[in-house]
N, C-alpha and C positions, 0 to 999 in steps of 0.2 A: 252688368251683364245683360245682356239682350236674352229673351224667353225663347231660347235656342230649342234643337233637338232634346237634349238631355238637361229637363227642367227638376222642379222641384219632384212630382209627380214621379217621377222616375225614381229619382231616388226614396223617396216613399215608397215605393215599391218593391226598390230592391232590397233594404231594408225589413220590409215586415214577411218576402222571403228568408232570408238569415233569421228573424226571429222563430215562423212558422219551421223551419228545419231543424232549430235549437228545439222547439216544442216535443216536435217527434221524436227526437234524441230522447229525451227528459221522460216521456212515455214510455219507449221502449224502454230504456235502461231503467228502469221502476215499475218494470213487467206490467205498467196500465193496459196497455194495449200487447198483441202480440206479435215478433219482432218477423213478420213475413215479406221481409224488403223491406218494411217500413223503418230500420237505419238507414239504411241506402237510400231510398227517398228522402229521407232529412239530409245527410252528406248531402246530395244533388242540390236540394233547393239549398242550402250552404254557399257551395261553390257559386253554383248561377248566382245567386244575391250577391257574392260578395266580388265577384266578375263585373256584375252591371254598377259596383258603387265603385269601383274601382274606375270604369270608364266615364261615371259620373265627373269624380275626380280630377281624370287626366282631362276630360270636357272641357272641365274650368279652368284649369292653371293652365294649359296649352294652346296657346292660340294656334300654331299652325293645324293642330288633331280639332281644335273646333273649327275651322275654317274647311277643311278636308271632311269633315261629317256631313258639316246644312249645306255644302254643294252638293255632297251624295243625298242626303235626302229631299233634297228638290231639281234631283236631277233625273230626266223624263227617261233617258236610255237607262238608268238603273231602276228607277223605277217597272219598266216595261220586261228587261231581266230579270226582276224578281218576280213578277205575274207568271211569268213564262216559266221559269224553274217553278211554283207552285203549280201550274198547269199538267208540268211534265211529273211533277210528283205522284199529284192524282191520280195521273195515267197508270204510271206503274205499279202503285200503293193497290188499286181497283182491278188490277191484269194479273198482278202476282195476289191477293186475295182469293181472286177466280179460278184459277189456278190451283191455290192450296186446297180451296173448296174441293174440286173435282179428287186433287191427290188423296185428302183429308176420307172423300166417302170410299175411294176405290180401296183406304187400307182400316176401313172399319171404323175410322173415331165421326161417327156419325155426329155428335155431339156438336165436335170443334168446325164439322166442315157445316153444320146449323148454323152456327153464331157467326162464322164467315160468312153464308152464303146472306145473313142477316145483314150484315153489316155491308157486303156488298150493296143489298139494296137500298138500306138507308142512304149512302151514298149518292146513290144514282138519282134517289126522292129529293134531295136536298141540292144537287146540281140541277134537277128538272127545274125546282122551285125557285132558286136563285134565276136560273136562265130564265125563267117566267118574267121575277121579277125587275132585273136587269132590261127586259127587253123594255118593261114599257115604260122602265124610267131612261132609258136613253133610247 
């Protein structure tokens, strides 16, 4: 098999998810820790891990599903699609942040529309940054 999309690496990965989600299981359920989502977080990383070794799997016993992934992933128009939907993410994720901010102070929770209006910024520092350094590497 050819060092495709879905290598060793991957599956290493998905992998020591399912273990670290079994961990937090094993915590909670033995009161180490205490249980504030952190089942639900173990379930998640569960699922996701045992999703991504599943399509490790079908990677390898199916040639047409591996044929149909390394075109998708060196393929320039989906490539440019998925910038593009990350782009328009940001937009939104950064408008509706801004937004709750402004709702957050006009109805008292001074606190939460802090940490938002925080995180707004950090946002915007780390696009400045990146477009900094984007520009002068292309």
């Amino acid at each position: 098999m050819k060092n495709g999309y879905y290598n060793n690496r991957r599956m290493a990965w998905s992998i020591i998810c399912i273990l670290l989600g079994l961990f937090l299981l094993i915590l909670t359920d033995r009161s180490l820790i205490p249980d504030n989502g952190m089942s639900g977080f173990g379930y998640g990383l569960i699922a996701v891990g045992a999703v991504r070794l599943f399509q490790v799997f079908r990677y390898r016993k199916d040639e047409a599903f591996q044929k149909k992934v390394d075109i998708a992933a060196s393929d320039e128009r989906y490539s440019f699609l998925s910038m593009k939907a990350w782009s328009w993410t940001g937009y939104i994720g950064l408008i509706g942040a801004g937004i709750l901010t402004i709702v957050m102070r006009i109805m008292g929770s001074t606190e939460i529309s802090r940490i938002l209006s925080y995180c707004v910024c950090a946002e915007l520092l780390i696009y400045a940054g990146t477009f900094f350094v984007l520009s002068k590497k292309y």
